[in-house]
C-alpha distance (Angstrom), angle and dihedral (degrees) to the residues before:
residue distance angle dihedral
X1 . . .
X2 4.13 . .
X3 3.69 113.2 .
X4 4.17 101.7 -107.2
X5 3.77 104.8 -111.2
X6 4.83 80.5 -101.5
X7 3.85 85.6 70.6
X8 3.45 96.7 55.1
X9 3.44 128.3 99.3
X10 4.17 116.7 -86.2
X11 3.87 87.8 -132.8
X12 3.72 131.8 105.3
X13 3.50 126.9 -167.8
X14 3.45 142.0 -169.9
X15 4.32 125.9 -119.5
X16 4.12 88.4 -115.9
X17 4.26 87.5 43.4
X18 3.43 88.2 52.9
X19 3.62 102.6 43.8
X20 4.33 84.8 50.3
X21 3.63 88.0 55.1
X22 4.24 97.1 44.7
X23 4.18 80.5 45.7
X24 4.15 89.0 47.2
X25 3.42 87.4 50.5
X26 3.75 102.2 49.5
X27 3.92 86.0 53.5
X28 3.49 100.6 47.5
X29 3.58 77.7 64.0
X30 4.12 120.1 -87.7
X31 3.48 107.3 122.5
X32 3.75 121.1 -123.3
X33 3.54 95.0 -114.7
X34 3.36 85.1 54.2
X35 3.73 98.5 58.6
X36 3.76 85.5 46.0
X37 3.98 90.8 58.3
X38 3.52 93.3 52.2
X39 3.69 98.1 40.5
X40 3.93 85.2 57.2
X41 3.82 91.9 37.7
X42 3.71 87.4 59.5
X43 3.64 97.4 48.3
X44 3.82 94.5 45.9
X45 3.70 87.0 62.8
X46 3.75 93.8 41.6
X47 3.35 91.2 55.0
X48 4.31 97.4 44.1
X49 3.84 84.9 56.0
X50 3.92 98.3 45.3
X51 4.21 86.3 50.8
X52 3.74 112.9 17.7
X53 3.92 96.1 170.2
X54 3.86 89.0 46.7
X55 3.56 113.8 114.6
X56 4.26 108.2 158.1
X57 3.81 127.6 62.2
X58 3.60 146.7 176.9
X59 3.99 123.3 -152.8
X60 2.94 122.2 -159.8
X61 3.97 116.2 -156.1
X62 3.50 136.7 -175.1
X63 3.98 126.9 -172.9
X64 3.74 109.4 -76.7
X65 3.39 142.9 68.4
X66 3.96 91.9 -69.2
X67 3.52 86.9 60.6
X68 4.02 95.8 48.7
X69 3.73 78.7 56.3
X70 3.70 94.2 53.4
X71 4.05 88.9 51.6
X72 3.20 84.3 56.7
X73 3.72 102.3 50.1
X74 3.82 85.1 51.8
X75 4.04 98.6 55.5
X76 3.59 82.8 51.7
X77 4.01 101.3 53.2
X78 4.22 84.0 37.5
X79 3.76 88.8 55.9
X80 3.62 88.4 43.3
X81 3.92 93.5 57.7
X82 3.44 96.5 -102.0
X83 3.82 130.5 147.2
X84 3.87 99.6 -115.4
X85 3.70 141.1 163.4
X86 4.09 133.9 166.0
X87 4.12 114.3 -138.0
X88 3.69 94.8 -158.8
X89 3.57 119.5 -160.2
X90 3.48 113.5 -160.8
X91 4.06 114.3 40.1
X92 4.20 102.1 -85.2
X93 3.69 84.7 -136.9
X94 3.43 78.0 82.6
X95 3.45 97.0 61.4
X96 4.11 126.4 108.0
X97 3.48 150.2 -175.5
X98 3.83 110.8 -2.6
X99 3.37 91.0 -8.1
X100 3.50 98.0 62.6
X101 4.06 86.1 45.1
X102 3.66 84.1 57.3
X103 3.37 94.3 49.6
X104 3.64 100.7 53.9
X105 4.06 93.4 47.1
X106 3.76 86.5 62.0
X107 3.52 92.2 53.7
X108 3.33 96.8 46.8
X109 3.68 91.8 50.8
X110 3.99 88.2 59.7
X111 4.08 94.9 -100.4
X112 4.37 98.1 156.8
X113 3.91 100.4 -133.1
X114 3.79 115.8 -163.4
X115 3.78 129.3 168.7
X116 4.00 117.8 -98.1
X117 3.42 122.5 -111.0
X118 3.67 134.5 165.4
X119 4.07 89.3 -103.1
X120 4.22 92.6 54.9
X121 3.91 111.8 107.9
X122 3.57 129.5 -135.0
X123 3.37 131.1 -139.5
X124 4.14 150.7 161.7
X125 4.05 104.9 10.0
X126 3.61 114.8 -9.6
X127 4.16 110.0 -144.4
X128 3.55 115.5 -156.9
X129 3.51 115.1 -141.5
X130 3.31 97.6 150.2
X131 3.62 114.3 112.8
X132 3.79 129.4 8.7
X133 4.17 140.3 -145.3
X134 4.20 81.7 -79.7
X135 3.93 92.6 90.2
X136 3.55 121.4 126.2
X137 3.97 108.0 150.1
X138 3.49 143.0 35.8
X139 4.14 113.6 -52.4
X140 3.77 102.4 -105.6
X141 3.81 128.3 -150.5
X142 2.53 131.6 -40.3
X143 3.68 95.6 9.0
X144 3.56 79.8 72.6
X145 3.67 98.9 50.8
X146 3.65 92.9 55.1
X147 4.23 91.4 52.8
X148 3.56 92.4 54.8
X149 3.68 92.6 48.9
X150 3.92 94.3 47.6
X151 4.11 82.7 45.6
X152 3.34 92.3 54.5
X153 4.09 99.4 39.9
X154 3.89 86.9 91.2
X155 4.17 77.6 -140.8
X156 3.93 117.7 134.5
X157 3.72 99.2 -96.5
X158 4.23 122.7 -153.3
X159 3.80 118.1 -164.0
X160 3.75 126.4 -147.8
X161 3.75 110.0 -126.5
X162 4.38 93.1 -43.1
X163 3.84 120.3 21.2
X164 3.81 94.0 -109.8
X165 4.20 115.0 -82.2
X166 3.52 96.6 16.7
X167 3.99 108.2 121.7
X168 4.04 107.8 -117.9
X169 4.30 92.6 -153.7
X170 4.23 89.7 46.8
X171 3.38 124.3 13.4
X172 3.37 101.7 -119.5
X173 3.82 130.5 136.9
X174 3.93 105.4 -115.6
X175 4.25 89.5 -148.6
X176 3.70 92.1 -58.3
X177 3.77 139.1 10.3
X178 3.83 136.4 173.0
X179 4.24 124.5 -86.4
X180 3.81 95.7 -126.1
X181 3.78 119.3 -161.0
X182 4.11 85.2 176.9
X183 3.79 130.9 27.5
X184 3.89 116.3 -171.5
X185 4.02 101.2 -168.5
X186 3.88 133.4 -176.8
X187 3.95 154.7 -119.3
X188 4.40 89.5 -33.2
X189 3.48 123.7 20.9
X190 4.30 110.5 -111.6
X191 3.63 121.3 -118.9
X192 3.96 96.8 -139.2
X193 3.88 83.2 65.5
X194 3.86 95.9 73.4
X195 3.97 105.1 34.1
X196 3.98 136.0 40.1
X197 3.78 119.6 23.5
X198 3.75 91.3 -21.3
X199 4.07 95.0 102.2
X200 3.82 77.6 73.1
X201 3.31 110.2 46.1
X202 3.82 112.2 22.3
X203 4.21 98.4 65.9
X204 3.70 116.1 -174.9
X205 3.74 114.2 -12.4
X206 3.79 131.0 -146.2
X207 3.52 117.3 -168.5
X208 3.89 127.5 -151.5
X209 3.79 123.0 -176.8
X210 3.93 91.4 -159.5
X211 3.85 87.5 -130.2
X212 3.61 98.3 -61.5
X213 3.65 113.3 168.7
X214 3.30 125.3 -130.4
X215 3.56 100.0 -108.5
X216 3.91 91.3 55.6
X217 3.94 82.8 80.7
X218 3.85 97.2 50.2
X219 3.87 107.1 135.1
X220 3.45 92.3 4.9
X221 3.78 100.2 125.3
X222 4.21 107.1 -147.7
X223 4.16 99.4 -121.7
X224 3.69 93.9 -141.8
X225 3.83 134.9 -2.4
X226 3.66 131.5 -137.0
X227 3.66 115.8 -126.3
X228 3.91 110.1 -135.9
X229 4.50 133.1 156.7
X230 3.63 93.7 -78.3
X231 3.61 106.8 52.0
X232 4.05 107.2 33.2
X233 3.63 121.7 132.2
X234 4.31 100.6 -108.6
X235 3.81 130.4 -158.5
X236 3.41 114.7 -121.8
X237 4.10 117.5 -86.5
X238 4.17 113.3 -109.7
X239 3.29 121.1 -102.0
X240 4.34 109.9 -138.0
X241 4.13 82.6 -114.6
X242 3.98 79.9 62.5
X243 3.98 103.6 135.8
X244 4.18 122.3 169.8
X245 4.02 103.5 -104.7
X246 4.07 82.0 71.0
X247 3.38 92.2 60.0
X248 3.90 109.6 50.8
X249 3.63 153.3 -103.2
X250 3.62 114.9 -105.3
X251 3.80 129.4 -175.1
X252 3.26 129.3 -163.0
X253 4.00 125.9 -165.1
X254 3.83 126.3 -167.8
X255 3.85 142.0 75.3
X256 3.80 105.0 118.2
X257 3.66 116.1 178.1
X258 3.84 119.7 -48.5
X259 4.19 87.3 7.9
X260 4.02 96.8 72.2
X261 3.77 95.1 115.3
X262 4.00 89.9 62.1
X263 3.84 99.0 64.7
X264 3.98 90.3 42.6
X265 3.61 88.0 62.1
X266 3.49 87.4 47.0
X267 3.28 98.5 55.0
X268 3.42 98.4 40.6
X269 3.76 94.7 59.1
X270 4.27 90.6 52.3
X271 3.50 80.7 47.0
X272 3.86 100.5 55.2
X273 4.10 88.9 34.3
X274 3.84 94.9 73.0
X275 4.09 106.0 -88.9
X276 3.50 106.1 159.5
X277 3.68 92.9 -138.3
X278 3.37 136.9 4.2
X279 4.15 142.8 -147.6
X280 3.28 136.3 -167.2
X281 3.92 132.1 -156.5
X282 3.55 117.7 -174.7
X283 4.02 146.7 133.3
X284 4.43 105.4 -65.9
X285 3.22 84.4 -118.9
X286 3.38 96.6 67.1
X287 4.06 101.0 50.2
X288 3.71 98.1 80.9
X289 3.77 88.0 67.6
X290 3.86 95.2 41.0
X291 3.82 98.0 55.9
X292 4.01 86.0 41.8
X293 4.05 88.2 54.5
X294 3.50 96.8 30.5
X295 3.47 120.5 18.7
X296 4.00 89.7 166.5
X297 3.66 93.5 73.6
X298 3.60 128.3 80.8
X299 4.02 109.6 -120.7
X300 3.73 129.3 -156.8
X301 3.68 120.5 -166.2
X302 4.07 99.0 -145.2
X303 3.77 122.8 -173.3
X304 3.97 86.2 156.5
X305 3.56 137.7 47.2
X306 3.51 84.1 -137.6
X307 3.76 94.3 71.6
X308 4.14 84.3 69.6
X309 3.80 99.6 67.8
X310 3.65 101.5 89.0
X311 3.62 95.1 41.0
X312 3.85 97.1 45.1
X313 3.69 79.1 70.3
X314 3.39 100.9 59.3
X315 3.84 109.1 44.9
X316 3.29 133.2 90.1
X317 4.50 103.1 -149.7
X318 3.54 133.0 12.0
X319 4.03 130.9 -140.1
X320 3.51 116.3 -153.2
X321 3.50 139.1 -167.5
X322 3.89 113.7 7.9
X323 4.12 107.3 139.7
X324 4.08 82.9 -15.0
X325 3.79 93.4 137.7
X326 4.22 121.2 -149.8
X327 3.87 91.0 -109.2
X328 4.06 125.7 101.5
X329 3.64 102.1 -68.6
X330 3.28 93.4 46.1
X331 3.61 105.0 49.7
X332 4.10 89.2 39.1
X333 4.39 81.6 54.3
X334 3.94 95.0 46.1
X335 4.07 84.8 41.1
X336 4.01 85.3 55.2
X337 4.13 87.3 51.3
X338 3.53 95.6 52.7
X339 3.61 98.9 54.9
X340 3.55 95.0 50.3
X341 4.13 122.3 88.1
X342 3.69 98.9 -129.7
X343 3.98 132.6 109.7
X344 3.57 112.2 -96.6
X345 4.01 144.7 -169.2
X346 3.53 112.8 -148.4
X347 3.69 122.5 -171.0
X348 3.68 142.4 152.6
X349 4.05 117.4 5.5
X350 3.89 82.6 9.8
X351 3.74 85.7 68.1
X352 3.77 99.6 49.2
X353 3.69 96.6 48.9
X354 3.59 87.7 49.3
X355 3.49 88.2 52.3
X356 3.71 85.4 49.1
X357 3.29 85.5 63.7
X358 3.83 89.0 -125.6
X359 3.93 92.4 132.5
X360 3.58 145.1 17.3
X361 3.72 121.3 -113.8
X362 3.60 115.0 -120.6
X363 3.84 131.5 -121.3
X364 4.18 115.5 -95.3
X365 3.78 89.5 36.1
X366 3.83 138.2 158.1
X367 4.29 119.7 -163.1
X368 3.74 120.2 -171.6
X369 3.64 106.4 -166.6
X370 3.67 122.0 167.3
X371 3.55 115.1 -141.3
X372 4.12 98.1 -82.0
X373 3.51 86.1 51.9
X374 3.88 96.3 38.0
X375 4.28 76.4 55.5
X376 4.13 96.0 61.1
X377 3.53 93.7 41.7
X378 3.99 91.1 52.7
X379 4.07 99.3 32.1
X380 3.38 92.3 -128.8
X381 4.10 129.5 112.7
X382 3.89 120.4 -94.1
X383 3.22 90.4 -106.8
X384 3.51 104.1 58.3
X385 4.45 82.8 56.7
X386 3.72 81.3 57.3
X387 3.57 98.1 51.8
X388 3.46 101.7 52.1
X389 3.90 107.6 23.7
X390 3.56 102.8 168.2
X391 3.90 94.4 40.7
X392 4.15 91.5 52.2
X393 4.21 87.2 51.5
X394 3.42 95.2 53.5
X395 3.70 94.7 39.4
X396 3.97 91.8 53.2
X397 3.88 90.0 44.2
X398 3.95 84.7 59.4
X399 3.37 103.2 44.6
X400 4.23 96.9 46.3
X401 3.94 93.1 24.6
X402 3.01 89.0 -131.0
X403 4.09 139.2 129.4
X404 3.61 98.6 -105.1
X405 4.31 119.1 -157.9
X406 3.95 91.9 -156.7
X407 4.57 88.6 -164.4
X408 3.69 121.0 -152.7
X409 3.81 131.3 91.0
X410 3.92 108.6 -33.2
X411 4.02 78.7 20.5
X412 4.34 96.6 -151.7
X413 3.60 126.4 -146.4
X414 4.12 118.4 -149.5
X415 4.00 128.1 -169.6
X416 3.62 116.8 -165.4
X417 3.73 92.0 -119.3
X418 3.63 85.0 68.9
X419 3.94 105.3 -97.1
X420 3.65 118.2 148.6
X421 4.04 128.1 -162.0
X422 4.13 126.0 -177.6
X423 3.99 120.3 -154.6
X424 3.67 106.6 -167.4
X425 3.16 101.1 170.4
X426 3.96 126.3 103.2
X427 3.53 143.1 92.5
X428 3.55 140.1 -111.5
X429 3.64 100.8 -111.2
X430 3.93 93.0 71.3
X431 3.86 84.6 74.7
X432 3.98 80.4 114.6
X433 3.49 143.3 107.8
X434 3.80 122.8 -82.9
X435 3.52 105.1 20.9
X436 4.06 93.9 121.3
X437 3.41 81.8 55.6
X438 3.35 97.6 57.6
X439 4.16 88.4 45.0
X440 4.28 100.3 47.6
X441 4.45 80.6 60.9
X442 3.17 91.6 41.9
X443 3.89 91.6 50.2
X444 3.84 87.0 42.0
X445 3.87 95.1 56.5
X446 4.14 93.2 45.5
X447 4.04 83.2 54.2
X448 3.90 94.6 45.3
X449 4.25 86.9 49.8
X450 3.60 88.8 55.8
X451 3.84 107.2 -88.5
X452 3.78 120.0 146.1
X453 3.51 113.1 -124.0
X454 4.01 96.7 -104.0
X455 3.49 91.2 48.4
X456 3.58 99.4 40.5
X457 4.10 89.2 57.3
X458 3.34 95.6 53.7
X459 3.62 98.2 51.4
X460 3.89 92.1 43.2
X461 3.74 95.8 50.6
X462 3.86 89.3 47.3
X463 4.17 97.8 53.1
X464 3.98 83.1 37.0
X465 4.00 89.1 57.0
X466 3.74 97.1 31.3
X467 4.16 88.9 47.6
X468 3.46 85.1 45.7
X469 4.30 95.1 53.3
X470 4.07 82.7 47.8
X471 3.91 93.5 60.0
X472 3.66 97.5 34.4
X473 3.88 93.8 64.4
X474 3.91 80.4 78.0
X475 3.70 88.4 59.3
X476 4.11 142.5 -134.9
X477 4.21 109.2 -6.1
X478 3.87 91.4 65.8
X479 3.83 105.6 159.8
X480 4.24 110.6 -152.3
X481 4.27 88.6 -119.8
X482 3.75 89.7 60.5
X483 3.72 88.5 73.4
X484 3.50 95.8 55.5
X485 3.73 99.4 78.7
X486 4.00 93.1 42.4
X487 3.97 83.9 51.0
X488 3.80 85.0 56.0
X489 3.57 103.7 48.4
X490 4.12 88.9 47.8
X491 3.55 90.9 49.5
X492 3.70 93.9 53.8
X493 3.89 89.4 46.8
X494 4.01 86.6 50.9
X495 4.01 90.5 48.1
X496 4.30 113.9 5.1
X497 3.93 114.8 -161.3
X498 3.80 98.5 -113.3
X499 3.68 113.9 -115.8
């Protein structure tokens, strides 16, 4: 079977990395033939698992070196016994190098190769070979033609290292790119496969490294890592002499009028995720329904900013922003939090009047925008967060100095020294309101045990996904509180109170 996304490697790469490690390869000596061989070796035997009974495919090739490994693919299955045929779009005349090598091994292993057109037929597995890591622009005709028609085949589809258009350094679909149910990819795993658009396009991936030794990837700095069970930052286990003042003070501010619900979810969630104590500031109004929810916390009914002073001075992290509003009481709260010297999550309204530019974000600080939000702070469209993921957490981590929690599928998690981490996980059923919520107490409560604020983000956004992959298996109608307990259980799996 595929590997599950855990056994994969941790490392990331970009399409230029990974084309300097195939070339350091090839001149430590492996020949590129060679590479191509085992390339289509391994994705032969991807695909034999995936579909045992399967006995009929289609490839479809382009003109690079993706396609040479498509030719390949195909000699393979023909040898095999299979019913096989390459669509080849782009005249293989055209063909060079390996590829062409490639090409003329499936022919001479009796693999029929005709010329695709919008009339040719697909059938069994179709393998895309189409289009390789290279990408940069749009897909052009009819490159694009030949990915809607695989798209719409309603065949099981296998793609050769990246399912054709998708962007290997983003994620993003460059106009058009192939529905993967399988994708067999190469020497370093690509980042594009883990955040963007690639939940819908990439399927289940099996990685090969092609035999690439370990010291073909010395000084090659990974550009992002995934974060997976065996190498998350964890909090410290308790000790039985465990007592509350160890394990923090957080505070959390927001809930204006018609927004209260937000910061009870909030607190909530730091509550549940091992704060020693909690606070919460929000509108008097509000504090009937806080004690009745959670009569654990400590609520303050603010009308004033002023009403924070004395207990600035005796907590230990701030959360910021949940239901907070951009009118007077919340800007004069947020303007209270940015004077004082404590670490701080800010989310939500936080962000916009940030954005604004009505504050300055203090030192120590953790922002988890998601990508509308990510947009104000940068002064750039939505859009351009979307196209370039990676590039818009890193640029917002520089700019605020901040660690940065850019959400979204393949949510990414930027430090201002330049570290990058990927959550994949998830589910489509936390499409709902009040999951950030949920994740800036969550944050708040790793920071109060004693996190830093890189760490701390990484290991929130993971339970947050992972709880949120646990309560989607029930399906649509998931409510942001039903992570809360998951989130608990993982987090005492991740660190157990000693006994």
């Amino acid at each position: 079977m595929p590997q599950t996304k855990d056994e994969l490697p941790d490392a990331l790469y970009r399409a230029a990395q990974v084309r300097t490690l195939d070339a350091r390869l090839i001149a430590a000596g492996t020949p590129g033939f060679e590479l191509m061989q085992r390339a289509a070796r391994a994705t032969w035997r991807a695909l034999v698992r995936q579909w045992p009974a399967a006995t009929a495919m289609t490839v479809v090739a382009g003109h690079g070196n993706n396609a040479g490994d498509g030719y390949l693919v195909a000699a393979l299955a023909r040898r095999a016994g299979w019913s096989v045929r390459v669509l080849a779009v782009g005249e293989p005349q055209r063909l060079q190098g390996d590829a062409a090598l490639a090409h003329a091994e499936a022919v001479a292993a009796g693999v029929p190769v005709q010329g695709w057109s919008a009339a040719a037929e697909l059938h069994g597995i179709v393998l895309d070979a189409l289009l390789g890591t290279g990408l940069s622009g749009d897909v052009r005709e009819p490159c694009a033609a030949a990915i809607a028609a695989i798209n719409a085949s309603g065949l099981p589809v296998a793609a050769v290292d990246i399912p054709s258009g998708l962007c290997a350094d983003t994620g993003r679909v460059l106009g058009a790119a192939v529905h993967a149910d399988l994708t067999v990819t190469f020497i370093g795993l690509k980042l594009g496969l883990f955040t963007g658009d690639a939940a819908d396009h990439v399927g289940a991936v099996v990685f090969n490294d092609l035999h690439a030794a370990a010291e073909t990837f010395s000084g090659m700095p990974a550009a992002a890592h995934r974060l997976n069970v065996s190498n998350l930052p964890r909090l410290t286990p308790r000790a039985p002499t465990a007592h509350k003042g160890r394990f923090g003070h957080v505070l959390l501010m927001g809930g204006d009028h018609g927004f209260g619900g937000a910061i009870l979810l909030s607190s909530e969630s730091a509550l549940r995720s091992g704060a020693g104590m909690v606070s919460l500031a929000t509108r008097p109004e509000h504090v009937p329904a806080a004690l009745g929810r959670l009569p654990e916390t400590m609520v303050l009914g603010t009308s004033s900013a002023n009403q924070l002073m004395g207990l600035l001075d005796k907590v230990s992290v701030l959360v910021v922003g949940p239901g907070l509003g951009q009118a007077s009481w919340g800007r004069a709260l947020l303007s209270a939090a940015a004077n004082a010297p404590l670490p701080q999550v800010w989310d939500a309204d936080a962000l916009n009047l940030l954005a604004a530019g009505a504050v300055k974000l203090p030192v120590d600080s953790v922002i988890t925008p998601h990508p509308g939000e990510a947009a104000r702070l940068l002064g750039i469209s939505t859009a351009q967060v979307q196209a370039d993921r990676p590039a818009a957490a890193l640029a917002l981590s520089k700019k605020y100095a901040a660690v940065v929690v850019l959400k979204g599928s393949g949510s990414l998690i930027a430090a201002a020294d330049g570290r990058l981490a990927v959550c994949h996980q998830g589910h489509p059923a936390m499409a709902t309101a009040g999951l950030g919520d949920v994740l800036a107490g969550l944050v708040g409560a790793l920071r109060a045990q004693g996190m830093d604020a890189f760490a701390a983000a990484c290991l929130a956004v993971w339970l947050h996904a992972n709880a949120g992959a646990q309560q989607g298996k029930f399906g649509r109608g998931l409510a942001a509180s039903d992570l809360i307990p998951a989130i608990r259980q993982l987090l005492e799996e991740q660190a157990p109170c000693l006994k």
